[in-house]
Biopython code that builds the backbone (N, CA, C, O; Angstrom):
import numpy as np
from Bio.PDB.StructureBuilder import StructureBuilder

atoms = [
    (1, "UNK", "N", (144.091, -53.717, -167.466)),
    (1, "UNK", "CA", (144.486, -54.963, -166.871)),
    (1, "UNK", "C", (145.198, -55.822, -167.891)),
    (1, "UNK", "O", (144.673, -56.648, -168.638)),
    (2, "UNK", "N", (146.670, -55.448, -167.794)),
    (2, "UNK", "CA", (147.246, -55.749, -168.582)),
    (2, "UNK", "C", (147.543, -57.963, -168.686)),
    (2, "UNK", "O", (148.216, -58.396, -167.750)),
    (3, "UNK", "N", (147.219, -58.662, -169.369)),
    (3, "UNK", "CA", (147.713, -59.933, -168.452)),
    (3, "UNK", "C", (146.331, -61.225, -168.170)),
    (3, "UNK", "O", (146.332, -62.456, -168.197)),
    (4, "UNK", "N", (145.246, -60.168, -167.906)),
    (4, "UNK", "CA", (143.998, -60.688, -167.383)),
    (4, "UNK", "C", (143.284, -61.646, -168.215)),
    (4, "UNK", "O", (142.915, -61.314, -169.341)),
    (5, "UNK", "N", (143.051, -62.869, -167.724)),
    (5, "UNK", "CA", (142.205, -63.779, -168.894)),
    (5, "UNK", "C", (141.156, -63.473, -169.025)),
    (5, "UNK", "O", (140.672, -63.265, -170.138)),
    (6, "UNK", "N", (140.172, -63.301, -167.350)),
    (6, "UNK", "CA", (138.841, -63.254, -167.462)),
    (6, "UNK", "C", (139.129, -61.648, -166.525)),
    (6, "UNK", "O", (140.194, -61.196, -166.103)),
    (7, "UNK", "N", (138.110, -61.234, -166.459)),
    (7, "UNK", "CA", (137.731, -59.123, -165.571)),
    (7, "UNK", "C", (137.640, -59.681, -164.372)),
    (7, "UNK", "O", (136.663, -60.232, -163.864)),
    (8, "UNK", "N", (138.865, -59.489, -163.880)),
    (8, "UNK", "CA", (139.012, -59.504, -162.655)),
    (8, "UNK", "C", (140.104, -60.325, -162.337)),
    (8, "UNK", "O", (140.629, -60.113, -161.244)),
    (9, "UNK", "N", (140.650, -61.378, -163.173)),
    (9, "UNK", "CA", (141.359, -62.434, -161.968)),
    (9, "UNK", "C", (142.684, -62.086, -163.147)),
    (9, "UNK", "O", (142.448, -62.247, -164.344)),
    (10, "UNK", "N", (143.757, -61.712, -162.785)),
    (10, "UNK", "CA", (145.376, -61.503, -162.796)),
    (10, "UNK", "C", (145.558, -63.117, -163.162)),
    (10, "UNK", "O", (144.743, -64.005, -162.910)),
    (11, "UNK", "N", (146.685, -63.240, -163.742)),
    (11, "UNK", "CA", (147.287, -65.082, -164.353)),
    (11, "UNK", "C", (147.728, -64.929, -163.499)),
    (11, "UNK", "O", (148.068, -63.793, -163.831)),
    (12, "UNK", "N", (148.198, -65.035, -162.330)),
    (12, "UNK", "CA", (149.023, -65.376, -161.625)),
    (12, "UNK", "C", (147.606, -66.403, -160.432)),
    (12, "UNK", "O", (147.729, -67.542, -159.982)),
    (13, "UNK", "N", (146.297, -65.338, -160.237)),
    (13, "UNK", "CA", (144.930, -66.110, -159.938)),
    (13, "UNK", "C", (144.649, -67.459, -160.586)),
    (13, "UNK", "O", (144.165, -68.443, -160.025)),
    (14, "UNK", "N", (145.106, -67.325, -162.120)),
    (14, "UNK", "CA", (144.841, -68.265, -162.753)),
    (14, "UNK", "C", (145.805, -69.557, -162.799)),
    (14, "UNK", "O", (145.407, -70.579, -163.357)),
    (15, "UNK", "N", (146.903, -69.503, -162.287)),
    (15, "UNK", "CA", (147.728, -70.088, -162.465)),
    (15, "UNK", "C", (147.479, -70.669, -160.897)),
    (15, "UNK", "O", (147.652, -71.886, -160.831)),
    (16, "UNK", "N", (147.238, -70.252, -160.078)),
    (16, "UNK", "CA", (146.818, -71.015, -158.361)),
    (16, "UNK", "C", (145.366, -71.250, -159.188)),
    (16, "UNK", "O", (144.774, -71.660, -158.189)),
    (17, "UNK", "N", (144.588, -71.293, -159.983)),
    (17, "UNK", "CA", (143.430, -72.161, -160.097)),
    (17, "UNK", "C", (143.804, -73.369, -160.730)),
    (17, "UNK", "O", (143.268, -74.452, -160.497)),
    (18, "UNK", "N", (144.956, -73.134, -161.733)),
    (18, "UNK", "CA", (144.901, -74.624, -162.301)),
    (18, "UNK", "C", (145.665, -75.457, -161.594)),
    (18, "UNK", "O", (145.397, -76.622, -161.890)),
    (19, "UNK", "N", (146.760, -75.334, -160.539)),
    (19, "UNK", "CA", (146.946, -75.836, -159.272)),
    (19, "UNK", "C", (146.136, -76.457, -158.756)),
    (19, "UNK", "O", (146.175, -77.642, -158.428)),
    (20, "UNK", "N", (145.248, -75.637, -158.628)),
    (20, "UNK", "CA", (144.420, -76.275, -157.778)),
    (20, "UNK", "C", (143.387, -77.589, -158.477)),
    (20, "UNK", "O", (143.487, -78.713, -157.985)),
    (21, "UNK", "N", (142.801, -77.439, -159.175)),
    (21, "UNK", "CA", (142.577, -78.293, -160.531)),
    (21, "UNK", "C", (143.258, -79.460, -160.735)),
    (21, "UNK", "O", (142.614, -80.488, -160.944)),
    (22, "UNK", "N", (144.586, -79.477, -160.707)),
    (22, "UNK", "CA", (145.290, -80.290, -160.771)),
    (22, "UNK", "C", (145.233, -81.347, -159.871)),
    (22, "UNK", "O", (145.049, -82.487, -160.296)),
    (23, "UNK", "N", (145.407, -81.052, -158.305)),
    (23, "UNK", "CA", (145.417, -81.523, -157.153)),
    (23, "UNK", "C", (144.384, -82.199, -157.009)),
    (23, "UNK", "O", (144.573, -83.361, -156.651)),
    (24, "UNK", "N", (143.238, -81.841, -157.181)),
    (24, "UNK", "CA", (142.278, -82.269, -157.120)),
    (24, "UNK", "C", (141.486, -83.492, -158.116)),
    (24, "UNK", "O", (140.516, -84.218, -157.899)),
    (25, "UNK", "N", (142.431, -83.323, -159.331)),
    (25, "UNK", "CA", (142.286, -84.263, -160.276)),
    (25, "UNK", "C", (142.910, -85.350, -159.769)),
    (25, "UNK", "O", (142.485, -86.452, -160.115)),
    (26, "UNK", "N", (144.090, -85.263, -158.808)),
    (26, "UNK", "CA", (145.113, -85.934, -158.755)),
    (26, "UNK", "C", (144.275, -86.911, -157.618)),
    (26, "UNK", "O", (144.280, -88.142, -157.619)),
    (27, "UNK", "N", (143.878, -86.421, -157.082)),
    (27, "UNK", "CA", (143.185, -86.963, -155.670)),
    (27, "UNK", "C", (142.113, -87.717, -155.987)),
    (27, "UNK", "O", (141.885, -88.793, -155.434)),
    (28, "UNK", "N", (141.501, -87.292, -156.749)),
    (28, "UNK", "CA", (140.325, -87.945, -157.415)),
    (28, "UNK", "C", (140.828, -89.574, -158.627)),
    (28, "UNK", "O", (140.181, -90.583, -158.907)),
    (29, "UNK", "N", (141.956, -89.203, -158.960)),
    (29, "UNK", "CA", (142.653, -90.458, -159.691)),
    (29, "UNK", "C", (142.651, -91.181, -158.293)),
    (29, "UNK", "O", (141.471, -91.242, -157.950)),
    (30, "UNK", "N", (143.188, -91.564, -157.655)),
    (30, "UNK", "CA", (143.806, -91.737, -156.729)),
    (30, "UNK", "C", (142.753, -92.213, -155.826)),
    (30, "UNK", "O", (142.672, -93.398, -155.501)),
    (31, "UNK", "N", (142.012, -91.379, -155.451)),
    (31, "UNK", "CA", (140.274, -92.617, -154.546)),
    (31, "UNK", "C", (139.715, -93.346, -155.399)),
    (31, "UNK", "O", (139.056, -94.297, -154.979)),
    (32, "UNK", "N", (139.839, -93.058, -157.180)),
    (32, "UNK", "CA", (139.222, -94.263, -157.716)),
    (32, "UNK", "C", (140.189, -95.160, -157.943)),
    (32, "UNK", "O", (139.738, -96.117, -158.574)),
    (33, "UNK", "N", (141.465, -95.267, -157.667)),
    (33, "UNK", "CA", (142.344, -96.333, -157.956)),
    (33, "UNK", "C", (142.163, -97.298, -156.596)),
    (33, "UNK", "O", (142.045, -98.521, -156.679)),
    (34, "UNK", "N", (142.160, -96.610, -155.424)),
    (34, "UNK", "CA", (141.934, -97.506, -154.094)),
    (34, "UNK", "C", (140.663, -98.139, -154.054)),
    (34, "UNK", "O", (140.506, -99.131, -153.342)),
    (35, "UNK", "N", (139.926, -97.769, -154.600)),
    (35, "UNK", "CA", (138.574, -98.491, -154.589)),
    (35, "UNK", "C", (138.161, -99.149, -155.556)),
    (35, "UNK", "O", (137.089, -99.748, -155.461)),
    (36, "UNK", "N", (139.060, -99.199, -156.933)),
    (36, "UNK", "CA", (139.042, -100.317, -158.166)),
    (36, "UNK", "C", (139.660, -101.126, -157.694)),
    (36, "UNK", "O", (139.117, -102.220, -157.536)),
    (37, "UNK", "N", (141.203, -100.921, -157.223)),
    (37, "UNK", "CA", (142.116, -102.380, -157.254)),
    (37, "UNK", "C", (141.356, -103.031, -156.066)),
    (37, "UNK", "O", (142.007, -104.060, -156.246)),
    (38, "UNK", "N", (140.799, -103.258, -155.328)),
    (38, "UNK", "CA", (140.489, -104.342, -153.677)),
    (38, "UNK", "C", (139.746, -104.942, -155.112)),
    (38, "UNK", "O", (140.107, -106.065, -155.464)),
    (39, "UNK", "N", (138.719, -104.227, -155.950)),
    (39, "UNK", "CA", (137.383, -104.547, -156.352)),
    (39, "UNK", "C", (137.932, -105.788, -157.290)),
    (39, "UNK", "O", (137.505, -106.941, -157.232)),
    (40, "UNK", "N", (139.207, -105.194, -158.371)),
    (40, "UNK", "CA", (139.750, -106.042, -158.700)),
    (40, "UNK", "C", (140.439, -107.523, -158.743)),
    (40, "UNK", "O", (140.480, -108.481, -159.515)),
    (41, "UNK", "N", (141.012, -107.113, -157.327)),
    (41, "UNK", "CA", (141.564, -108.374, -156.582)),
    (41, "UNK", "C", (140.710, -109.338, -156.008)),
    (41, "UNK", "O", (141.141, -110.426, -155.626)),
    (42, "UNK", "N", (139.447, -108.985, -155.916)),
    (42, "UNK", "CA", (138.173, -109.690, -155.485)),
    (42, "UNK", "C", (137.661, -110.928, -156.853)),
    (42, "UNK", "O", (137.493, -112.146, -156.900)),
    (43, "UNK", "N", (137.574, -109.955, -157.673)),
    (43, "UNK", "CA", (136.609, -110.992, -159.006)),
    (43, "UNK", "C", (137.967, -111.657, -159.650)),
    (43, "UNK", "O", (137.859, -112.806, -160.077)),
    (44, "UNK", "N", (139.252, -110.992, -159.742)),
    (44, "UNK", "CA", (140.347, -112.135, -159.966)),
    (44, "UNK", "C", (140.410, -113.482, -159.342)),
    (44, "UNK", "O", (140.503, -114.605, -159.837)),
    (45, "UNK", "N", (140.314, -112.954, -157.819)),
    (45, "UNK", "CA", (140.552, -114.629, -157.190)),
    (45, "UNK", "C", (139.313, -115.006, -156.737)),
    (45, "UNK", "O", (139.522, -115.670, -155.722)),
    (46, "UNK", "N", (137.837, -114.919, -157.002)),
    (46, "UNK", "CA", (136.912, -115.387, -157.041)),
    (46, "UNK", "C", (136.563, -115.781, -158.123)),
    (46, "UNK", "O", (135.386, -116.141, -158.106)),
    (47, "UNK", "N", (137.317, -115.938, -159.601)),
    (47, "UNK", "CA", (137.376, -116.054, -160.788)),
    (47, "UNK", "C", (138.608, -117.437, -160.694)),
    (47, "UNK", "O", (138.486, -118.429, -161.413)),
    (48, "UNK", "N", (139.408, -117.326, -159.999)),
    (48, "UNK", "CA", (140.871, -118.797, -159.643)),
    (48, "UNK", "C", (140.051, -119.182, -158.959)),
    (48, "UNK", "O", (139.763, -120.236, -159.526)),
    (49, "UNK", "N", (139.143, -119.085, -157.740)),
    (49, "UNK", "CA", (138.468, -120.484, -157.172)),
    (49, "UNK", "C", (137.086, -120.652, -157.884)),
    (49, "UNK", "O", (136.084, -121.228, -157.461)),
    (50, "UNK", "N", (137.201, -120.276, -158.577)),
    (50, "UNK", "CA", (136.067, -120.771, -159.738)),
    (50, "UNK", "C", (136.630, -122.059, -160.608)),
    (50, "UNK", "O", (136.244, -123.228, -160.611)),
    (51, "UNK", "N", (137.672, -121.416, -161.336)),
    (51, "UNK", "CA", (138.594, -122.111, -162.349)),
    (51, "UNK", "C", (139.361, -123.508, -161.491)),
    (51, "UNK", "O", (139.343, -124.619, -162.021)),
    (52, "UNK", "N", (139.998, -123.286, -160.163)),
    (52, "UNK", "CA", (140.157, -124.225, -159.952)),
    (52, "UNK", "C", (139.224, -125.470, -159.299)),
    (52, "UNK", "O", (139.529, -126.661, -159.225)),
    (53, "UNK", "N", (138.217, -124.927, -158.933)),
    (53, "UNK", "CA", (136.991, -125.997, -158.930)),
    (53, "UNK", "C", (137.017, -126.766, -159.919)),
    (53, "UNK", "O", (137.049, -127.972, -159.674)),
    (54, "UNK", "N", (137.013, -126.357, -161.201)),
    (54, "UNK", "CA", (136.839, -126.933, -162.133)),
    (54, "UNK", "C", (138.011, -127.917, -162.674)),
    (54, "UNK", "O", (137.996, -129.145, -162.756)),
    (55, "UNK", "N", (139.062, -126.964, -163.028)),
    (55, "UNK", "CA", (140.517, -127.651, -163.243)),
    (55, "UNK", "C", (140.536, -129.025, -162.057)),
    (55, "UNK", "O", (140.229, -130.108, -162.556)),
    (56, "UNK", "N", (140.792, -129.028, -160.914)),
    (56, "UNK", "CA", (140.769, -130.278, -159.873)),
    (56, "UNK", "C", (139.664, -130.997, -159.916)),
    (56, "UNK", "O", (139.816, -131.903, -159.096)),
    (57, "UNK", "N", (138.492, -131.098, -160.497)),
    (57, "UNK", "CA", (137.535, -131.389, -160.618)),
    (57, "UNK", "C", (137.695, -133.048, -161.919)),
    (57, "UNK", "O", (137.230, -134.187, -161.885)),
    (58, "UNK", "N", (138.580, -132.302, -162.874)),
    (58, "UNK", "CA", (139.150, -134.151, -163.526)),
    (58, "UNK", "C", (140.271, -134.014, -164.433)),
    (58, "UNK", "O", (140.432, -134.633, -165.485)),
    (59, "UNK", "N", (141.149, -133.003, -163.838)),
    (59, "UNK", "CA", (142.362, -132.382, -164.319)),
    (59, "UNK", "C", (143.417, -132.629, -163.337)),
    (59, "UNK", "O", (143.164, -132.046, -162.282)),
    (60, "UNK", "N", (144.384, -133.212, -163.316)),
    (60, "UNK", "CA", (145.206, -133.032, -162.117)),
    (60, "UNK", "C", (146.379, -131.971, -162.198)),
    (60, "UNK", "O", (146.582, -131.362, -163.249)),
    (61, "UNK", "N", (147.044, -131.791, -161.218)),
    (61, "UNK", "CA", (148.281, -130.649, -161.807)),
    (61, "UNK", "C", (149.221, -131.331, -162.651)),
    (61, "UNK", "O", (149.412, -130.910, -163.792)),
    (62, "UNK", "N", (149.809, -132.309, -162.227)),
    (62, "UNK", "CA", (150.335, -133.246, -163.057)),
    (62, "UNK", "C", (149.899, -133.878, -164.736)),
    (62, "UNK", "O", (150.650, -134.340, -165.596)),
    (63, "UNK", "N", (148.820, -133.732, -164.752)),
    (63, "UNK", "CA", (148.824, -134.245, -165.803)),
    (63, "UNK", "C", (148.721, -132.800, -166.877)),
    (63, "UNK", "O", (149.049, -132.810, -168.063)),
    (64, "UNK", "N", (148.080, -131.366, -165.971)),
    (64, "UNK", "CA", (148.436, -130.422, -166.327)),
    (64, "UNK", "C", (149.572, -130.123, -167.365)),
    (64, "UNK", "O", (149.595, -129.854, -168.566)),
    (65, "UNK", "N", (151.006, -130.375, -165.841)),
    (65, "UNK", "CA", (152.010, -129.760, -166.573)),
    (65, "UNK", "C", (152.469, -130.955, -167.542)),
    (65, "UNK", "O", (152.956, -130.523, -168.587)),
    (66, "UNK", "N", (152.444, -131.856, -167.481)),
    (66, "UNK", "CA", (152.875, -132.871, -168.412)),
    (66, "UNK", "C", (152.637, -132.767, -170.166)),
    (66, "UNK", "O", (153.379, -132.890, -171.141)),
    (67, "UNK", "N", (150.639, -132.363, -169.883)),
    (67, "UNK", "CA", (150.387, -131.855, -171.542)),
    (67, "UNK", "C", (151.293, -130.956, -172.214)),
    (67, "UNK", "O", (151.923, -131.186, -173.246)),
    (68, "UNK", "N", (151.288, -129.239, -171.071)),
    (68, "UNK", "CA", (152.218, -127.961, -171.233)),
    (68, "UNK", "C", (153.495, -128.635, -171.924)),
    (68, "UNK", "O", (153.883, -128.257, -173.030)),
    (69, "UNK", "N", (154.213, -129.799, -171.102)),
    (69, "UNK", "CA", (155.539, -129.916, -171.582)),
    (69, "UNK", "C", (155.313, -130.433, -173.381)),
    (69, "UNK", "O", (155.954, -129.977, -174.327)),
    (70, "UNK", "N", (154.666, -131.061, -173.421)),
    (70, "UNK", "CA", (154.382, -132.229, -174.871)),
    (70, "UNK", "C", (153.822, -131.415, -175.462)),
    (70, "UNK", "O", (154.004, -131.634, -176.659)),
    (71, "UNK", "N", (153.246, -130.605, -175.316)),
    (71, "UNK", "CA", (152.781, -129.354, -176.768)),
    (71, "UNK", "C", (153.445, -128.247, -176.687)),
    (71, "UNK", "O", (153.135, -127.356, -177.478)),
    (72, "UNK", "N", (154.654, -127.983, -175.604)),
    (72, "UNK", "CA", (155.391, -126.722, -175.816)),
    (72, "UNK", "C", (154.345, -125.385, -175.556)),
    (72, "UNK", "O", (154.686, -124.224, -175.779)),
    (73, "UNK", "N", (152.757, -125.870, -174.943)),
    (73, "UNK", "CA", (152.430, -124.705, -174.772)),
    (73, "UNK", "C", (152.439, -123.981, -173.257)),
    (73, "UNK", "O", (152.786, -124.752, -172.362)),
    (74, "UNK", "N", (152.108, -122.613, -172.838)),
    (74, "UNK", "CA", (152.534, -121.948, -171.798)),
    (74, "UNK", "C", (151.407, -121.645, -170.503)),
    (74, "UNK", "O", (151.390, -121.331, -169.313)),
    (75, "UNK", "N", (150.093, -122.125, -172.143)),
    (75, "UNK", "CA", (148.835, -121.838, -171.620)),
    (75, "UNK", "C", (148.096, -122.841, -172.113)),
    (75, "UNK", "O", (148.418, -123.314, -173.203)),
    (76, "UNK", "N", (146.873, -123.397, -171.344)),
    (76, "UNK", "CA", (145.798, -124.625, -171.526)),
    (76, "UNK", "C", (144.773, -123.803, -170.771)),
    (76, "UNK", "O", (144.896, -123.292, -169.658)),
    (77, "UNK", "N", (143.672, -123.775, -171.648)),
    (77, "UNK", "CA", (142.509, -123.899, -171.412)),
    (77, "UNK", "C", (141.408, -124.769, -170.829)),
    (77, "UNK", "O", (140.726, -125.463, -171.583)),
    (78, "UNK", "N", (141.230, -124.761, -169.655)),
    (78, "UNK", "CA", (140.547, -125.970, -169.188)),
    (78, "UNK", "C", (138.751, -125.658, -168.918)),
    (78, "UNK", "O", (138.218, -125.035, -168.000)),
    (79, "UNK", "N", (138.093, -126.397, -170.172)),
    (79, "UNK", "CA", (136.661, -126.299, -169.727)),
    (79, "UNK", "C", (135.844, -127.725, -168.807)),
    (79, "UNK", "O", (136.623, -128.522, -168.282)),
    (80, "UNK", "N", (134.579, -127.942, -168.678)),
    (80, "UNK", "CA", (134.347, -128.963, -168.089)),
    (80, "UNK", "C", (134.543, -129.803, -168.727)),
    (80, "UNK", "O", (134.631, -130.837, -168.065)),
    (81, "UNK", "N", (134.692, -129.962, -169.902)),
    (81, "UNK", "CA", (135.035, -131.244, -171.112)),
    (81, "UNK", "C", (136.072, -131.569, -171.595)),
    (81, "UNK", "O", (136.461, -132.701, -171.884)),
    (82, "UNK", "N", (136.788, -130.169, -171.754)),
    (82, "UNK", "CA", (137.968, -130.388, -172.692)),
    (82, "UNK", "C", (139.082, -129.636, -172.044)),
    (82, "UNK", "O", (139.010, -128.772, -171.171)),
    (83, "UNK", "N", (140.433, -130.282, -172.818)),
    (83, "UNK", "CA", (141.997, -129.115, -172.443)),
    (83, "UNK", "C", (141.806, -128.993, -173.774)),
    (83, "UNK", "O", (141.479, -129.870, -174.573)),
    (84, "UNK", "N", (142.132, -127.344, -174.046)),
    (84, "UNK", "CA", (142.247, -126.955, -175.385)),
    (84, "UNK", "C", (144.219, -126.358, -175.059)),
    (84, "UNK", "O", (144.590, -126.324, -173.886)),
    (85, "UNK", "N", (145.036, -126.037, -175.970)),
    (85, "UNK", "CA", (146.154, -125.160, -176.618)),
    (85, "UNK", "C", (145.542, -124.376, -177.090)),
    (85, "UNK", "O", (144.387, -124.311, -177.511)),
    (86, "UNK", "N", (146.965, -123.248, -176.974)),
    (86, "UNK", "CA", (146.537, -121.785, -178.291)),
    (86, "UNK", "C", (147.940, -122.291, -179.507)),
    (86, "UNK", "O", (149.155, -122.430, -179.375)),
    (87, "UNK", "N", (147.196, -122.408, -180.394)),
    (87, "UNK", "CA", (148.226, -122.915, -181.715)),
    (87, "UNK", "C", (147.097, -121.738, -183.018)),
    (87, "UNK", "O", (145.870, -121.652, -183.053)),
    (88, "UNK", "N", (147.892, -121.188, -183.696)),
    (88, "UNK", "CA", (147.678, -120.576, -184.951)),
    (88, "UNK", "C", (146.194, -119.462, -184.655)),
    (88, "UNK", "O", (145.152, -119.432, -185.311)),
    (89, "UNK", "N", (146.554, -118.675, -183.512)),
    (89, "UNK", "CA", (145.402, -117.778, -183.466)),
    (89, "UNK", "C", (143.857, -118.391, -182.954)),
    (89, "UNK", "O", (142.727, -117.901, -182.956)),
    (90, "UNK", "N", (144.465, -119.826, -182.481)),
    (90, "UNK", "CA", (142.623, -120.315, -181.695)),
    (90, "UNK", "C", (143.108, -121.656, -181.120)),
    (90, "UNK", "O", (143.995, -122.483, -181.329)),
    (91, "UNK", "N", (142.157, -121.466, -180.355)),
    (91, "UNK", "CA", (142.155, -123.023, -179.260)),
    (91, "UNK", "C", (141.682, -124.430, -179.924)),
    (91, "UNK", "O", (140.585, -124.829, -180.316)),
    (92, "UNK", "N", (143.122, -125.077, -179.877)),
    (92, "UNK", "CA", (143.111, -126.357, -180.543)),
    (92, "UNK", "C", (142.656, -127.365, -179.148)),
    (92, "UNK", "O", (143.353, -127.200, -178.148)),
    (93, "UNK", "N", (141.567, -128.346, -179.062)),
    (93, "UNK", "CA", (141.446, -129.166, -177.907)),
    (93, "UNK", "C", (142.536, -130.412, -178.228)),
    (93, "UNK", "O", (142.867, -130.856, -179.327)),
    (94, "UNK", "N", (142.988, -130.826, -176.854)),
    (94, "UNK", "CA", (144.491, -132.070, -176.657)),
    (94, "UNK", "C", (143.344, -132.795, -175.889)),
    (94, "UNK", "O", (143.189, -134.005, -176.055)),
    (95, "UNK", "N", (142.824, -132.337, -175.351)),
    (95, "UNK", "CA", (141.791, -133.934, -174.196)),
    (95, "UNK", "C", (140.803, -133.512, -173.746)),
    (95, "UNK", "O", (140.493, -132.506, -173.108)),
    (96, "UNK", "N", (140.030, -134.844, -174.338)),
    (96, "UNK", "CA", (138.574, -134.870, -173.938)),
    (96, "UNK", "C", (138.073, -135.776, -172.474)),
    (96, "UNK", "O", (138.383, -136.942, -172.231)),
    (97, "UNK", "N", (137.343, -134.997, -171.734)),
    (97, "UNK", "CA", (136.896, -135.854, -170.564)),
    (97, "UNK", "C", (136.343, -136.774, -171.032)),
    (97, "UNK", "O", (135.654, -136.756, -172.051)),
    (98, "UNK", "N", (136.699, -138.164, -169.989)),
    (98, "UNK", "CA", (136.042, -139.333, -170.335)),
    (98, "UNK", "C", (134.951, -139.592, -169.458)),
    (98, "UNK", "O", (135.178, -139.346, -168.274)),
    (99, "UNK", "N", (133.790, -140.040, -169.756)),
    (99, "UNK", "CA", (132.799, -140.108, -168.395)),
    (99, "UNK", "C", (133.106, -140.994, -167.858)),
    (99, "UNK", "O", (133.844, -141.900, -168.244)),
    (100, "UNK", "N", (132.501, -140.842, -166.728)),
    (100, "UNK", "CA", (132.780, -141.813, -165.407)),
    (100, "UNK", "C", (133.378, -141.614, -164.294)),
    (100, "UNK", "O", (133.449, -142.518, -163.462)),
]
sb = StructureBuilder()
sb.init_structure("model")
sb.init_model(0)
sb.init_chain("A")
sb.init_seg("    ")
for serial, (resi, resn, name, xyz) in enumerate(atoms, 1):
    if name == "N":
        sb.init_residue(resn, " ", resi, " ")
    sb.init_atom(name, np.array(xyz, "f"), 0.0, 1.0, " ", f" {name:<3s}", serial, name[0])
structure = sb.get_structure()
């Protein structure tokens, strides 16, 4: 058996097994991708109406983009206390909540 990997099965057997192997890998990518991304898209925007609870909470959009423009930054961090910037590798805070 000239050819033979394993006693009995011809490469050409072997070559429709890793076909098959393949397909099946492929399929298997593929049900876990449909059933990550919904999962994904779930804790993303249950993660934005989290954040914007908070952000509208004593942040307005306006005064939002207004900081963005005056520090040139792209991104603000908004916790319950503070707006922080990203300047030099870490979050610099621009405004502190005032009580009341």
């Amino acid at each position: 058996m000239q050819g033979a990997i394993f006693s009995g099965m011809e490469r050409s057997g072997y070559r429709y097994l890793m076909k098959r192997f393949a397909v099946a890998a492929a399929c298997t990518l593929a049900i876990l991708l449909a059933l990550w991304l919904p999962l994904l898209a779930y804790v993303h925007c249950d993660g934005m109406k989290e954040w914007k609870s908070v952000a509208a909470s004593w942040v307005t959009g306006e005064e939002t983009r207004r900081l963005m423009r005056y520090h040139g930054a792209a991104v603000l961090k908004i916790t319950q206390d503070r707006v922080y910037i990203w300047r030099e590798s870490r979050w610099i805070p621009v405004r502190k909540r005032t009580p009341g």
